[in-house]
N, C-alpha and C positions, 0 to 999 in steps of 0.2 A: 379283738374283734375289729373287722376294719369298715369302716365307716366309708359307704357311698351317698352322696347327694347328688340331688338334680336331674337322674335317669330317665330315660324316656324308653321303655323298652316295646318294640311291638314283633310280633311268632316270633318270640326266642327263646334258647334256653338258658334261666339263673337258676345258676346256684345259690342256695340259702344260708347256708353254713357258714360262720362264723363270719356273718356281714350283717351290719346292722344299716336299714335303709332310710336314706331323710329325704322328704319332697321329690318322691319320684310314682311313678308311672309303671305299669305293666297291663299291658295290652294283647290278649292270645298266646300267653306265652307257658311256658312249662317251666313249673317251679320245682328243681329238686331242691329235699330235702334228703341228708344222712343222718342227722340226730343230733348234729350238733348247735351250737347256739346260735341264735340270732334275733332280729326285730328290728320292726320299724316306727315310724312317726311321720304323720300325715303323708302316706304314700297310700296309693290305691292299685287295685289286682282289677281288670275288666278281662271275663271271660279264660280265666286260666285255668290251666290243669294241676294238681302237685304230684308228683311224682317221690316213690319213697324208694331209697336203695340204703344198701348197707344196712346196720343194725337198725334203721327205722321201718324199715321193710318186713325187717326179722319182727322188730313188735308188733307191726299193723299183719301181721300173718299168726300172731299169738290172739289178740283181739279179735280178729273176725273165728278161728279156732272156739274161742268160746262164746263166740255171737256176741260182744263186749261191745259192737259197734252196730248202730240201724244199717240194715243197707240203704236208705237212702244217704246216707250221708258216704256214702261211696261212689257216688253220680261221677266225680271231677278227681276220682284217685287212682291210681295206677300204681302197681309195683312190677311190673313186668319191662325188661330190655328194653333200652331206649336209646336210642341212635341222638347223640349230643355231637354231629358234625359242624351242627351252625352255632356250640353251645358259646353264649357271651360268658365269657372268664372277666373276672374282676380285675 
């Protein structure tokens, strides 16, 4: 897993997958996620979206299938195509 510090991200798009985040920052930005590992420590999310693709998409489409999930806790989720033109690559 590869380790980022210090970030300051604002409208962009991170990937989450197998990066783990230290003292950093997200501000309006769209967090995918595919299912694989990650996390953080003392880093903060203001106003983001997550975004699921790949097999994490497949399970949060298993989940909502058997109502497993409130919908309000789907306010800020998305599994649907997403244009990552501006996405920030690790």
């Amino acid at each position: 897993m590869k380790t980022i510090e210090n970030r300051k991200e604002n409208a962009t798009a991170v990937i989450l997958d197998d990066c783990y985040f230290v003292n950093c920052e997200f501000d309006a930005c769209v967090l995918i996620y595919n299912g694989g590992d990650y996390g953080w420590n003392n880093t903060t999310f203001r106003n983001c979206m997550i975004h699921f693709q790949g097999p994490a998409a497949r399970a949060l489409t298993l989940l909502r299938y058997f109502n497993a999930l409130p919908e309000k806790a789907l306010g800020q989720v998305s599994s649907k195509s997403l244009d990552t033109t501006k996405e920030w690559v690790q």
